[in-house]
N, C-alpha and C positions, 0 to 999 in steps of 0.2 A: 576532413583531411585535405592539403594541399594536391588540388588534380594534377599541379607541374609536378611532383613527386612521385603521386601513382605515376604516370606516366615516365617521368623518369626509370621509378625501379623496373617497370617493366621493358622499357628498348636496353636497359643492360642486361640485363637476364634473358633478353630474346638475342640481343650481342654475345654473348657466352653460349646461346647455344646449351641451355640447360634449362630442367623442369623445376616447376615449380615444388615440386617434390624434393627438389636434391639441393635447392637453396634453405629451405626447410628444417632439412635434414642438417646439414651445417649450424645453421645456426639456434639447434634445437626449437624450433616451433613446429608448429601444423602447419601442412600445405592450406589449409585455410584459411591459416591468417596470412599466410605470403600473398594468397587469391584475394583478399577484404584489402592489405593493400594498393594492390594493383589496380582495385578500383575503386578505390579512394574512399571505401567504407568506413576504417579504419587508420590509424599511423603504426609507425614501427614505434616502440618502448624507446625513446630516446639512448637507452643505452645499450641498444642493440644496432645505432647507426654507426660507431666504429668498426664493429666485427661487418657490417654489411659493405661500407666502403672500403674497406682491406679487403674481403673477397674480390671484388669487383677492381682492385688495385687503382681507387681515385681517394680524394681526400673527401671529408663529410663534410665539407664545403661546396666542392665539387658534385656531392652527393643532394646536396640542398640547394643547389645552384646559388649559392651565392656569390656574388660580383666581387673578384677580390680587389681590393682598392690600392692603387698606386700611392702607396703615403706620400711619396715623395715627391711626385709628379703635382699629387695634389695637394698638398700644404704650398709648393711655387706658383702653383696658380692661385692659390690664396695670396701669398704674395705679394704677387704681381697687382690686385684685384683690388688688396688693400694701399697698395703703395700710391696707387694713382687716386683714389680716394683721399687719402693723407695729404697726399700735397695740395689738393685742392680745398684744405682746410674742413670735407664733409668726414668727422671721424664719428658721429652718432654711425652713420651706415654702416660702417667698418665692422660695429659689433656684432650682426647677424652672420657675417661672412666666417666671423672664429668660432662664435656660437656654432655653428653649423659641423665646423671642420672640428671642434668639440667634441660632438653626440658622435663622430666617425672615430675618429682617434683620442677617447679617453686616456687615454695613457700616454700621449705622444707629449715629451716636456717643450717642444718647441711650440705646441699651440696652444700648452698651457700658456706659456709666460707669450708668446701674442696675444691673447684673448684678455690676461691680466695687464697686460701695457696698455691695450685699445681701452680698457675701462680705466686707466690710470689718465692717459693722456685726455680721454672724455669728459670727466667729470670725476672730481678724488673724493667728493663728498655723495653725492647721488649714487655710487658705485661703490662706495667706503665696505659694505660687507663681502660685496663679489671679489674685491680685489683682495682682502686681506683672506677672506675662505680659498684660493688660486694660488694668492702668493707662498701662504703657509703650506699648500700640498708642495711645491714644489721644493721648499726647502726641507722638508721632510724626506722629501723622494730621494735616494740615493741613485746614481748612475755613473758607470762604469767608463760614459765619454767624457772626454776634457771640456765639451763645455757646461758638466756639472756644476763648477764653479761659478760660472757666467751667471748660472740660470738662478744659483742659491742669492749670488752679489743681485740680480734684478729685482729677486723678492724682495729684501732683505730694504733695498732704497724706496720700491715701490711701498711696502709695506709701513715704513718708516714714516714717508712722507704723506701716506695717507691720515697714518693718526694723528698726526703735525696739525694737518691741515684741518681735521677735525675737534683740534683742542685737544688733543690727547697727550702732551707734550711728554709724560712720565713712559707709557708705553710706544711714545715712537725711539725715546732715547736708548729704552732694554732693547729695541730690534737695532738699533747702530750697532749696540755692544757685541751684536753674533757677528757684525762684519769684520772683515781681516786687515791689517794698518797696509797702509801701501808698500811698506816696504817688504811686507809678506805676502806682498799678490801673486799670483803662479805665473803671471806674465815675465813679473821679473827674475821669478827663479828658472824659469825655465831659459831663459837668458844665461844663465850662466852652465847648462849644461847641455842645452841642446844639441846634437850632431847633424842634426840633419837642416841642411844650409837653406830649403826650403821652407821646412817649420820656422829655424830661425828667424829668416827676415817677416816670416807669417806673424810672430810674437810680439817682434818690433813693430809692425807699421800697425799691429789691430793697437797694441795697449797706447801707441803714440797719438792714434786718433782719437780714441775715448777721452784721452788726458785731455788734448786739446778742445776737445768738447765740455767736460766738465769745468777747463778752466774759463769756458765760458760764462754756465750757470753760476758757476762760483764769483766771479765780479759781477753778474746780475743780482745777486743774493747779497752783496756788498753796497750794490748801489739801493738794492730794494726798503734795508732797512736801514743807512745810514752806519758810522762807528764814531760814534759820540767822541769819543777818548784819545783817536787817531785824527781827527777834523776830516770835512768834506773834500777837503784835497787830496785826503789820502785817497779816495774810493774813485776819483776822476785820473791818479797817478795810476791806481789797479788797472782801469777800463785803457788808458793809453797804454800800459804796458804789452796786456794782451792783446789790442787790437796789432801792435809788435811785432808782437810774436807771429800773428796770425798771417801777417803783412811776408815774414820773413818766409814761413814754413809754405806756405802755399803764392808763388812768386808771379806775376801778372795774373792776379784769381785764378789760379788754377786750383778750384775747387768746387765742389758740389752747392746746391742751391740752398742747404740749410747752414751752412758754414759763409757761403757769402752774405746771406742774411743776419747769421752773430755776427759778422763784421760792420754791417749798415748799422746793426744798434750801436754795438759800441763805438761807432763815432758819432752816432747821433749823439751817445749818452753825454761823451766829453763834450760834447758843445752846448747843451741844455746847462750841464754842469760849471759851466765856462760863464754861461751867464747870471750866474748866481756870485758863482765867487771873484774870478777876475776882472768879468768882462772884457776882457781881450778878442777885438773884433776879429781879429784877424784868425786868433786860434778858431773863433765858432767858425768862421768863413772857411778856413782848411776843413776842419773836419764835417762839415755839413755838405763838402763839395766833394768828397769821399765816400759820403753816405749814397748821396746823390749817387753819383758813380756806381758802385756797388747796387742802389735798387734796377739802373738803366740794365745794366750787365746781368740782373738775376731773369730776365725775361730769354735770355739767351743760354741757357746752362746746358749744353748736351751731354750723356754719357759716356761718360769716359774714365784714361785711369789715371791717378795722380804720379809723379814725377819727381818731385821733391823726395830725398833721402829718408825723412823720417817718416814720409807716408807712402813710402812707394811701391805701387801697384795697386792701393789702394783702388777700391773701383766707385765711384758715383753715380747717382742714376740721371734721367732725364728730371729737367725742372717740373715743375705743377702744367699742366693742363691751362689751367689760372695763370698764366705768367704774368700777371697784373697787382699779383697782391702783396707785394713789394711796395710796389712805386705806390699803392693806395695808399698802403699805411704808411708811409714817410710823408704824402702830403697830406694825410691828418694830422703827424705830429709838428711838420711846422705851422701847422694852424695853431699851435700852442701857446700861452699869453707868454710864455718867458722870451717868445722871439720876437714881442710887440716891438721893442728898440729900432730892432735893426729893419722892418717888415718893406719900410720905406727905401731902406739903401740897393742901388741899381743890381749889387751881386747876388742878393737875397730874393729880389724880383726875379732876377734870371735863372737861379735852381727852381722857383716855385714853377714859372713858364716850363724851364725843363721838362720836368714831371709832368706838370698837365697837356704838354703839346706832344704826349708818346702816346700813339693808338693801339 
């Protein structure tokens, strides 16, 4: 038997102020087993530890001393723990931190679906069964909070795009099929009945940020595989749209560090793309000098909250740790052969200088 137990049952029962006789007696045993107890010869019958912690008026946690765990305290310092690992691009690490916060809180659906993101965003292949075994419980799981929804929409993309990505293309299309059109999303319904002016604008600025996030991936996904049928100029017309948009909603970068980096691609991408189809110096030169911009400016991103109407309050965190891996990867990409043309011309010299003369 556990000696912190003996020991335990016995400072309660010397704190009460009664024998071992009349604890006994309560809970119909022998005072000899209450005595085999007390010194750890023996346990109590596990189902004799509620009637013993009810006498003693603590909980059989309390009774077992178990450390009761701050969910909440602790899943934010998960958080916290992983977020600064993410930005610095180390997300193999990330996985023992959810694993952990796992084996404590099985049942907890927000470290479900972290733990199945950290294996999504890790690797969708090497992770392919962890992820789809996480995603499925969760869309299974019913719960009573509103971000039920959320957590089902996570699985549902993660799950999808794992089998995608593993050739599965029939059963990633049946997991679309459980997801809801957007014009049935609860963001937007609750849009139109909301009362409370708080939830309201909460509705607005989350579902306006995701959009804008997705309309991101979404002209990534455009430019990734081409649209035969629409020509390549359509897919450099998407990427200049949204960067647009992105330009407009979020006004002298007033934005977070993964949102100024969709911005640096997509004008890197119209300008890569610019030299395939136009070759209009001038367009690569604007947008490669916005890119530019955008990697200089991601070195500086502090926490803070956004401003702009359709995302506002929104909160962003501090940039990477890393605040270098921006500008790294943009001076790998002009290292590209599509930009041999121009490599010589004095404005293309002076974005590469840029870049490489920031410590």
């Amino acid at each position: 038997m556990d000696v912190s137990l003996a020991d335990k049952l016995k400072e309660l029962r010397k704190a009460k102020k009664i024998s071992q006789e009349k604890l006994a007696e309560y809970l119909g045993v022998s005072y000899q087993a209450v005595s085999k107890w007390e010194n750890g010869v023996t346990s109590p019958d596990v189902l004799l530890l509620p009637d013993i912690a009810r006498y003693y008026g603590i909980t059989v946690d309390e009774l077992l001393q178990v450390e009761k765990l701050d969910e909440r305290d602790y899943f934010e310092e998960c958080s916290r723990r992983s977020e600064e690992l993410f930005r610095d691009g180390k997300r193999e690490e990330i996985i023992p931190i959810w694993l952990e916060a796992y084996k404590k809180m099985p049942n907890n659906a927000e470290v479900k679906e972290m733990l199945m993101s950290v294996y999504f965003d890790t690797d969708k292949v090497k992770y392919q069964k962890e992820i789809i075994e996480l995603g499925t419980e969760l869309y299974n799981t019913q719960n009573d909070d509103m971000l039920d929804s959320y957590f089902k929409g996570q699985a549902i993309g993660q799950i999808s795009r794992t089998y995608y990505e593993n050739g599965n293309v029939e059963k990633a299309k049946e997991w679309v099929r459980k997801a809801h059109s957007i014009m049935h999303s609860q963001e937007m319904m609750f849009m139109q009945i909301e009362e409370n002016e708080e939830w309201l604008v909460g509705d607005f600025r989350f579902a306006n940020h995701w959009y804008f996030d997705k309309l991101f991936y979404m002209a990534m996904r455009l430019n990734q595989v081409g649209v035969k049928n629409f020509g390549e100029d359509y897919v450099q017309k998407v990427e200049k749209a949204v960067a647009d948009i992105y330009e407009t909603v979020f006004p002298e970068d007033d934005m977070g560090f993964e949102t100024l980096q969709h911005l640096c691609i997509l004008h890197q991408c119209v300008a890569e793309d610019e030299t395939v189809l136009g070759k209009d110096e001038a367009i690569i030169r604007k947008h490669l000098s916005r890119a530019v911009e955008c990697a200089v400016k991601s070195r500086t991103v502090k926490a803070h909250v956004l401003t702009h109407p359709l995302v506002y309050g929104w909160k962003v965190a501090d940039g990477p740790s890393d605040n270098m891996q921006l500008v790294r990867n943009l001076r790998s990409e002009l290292m590209w052969e599509c930009f041999d043309e121009y490599r010589s011309k004095d404005w293309f010299i002076g974005l590469v200088s840029q870049l490489e003369n920031i410590e």
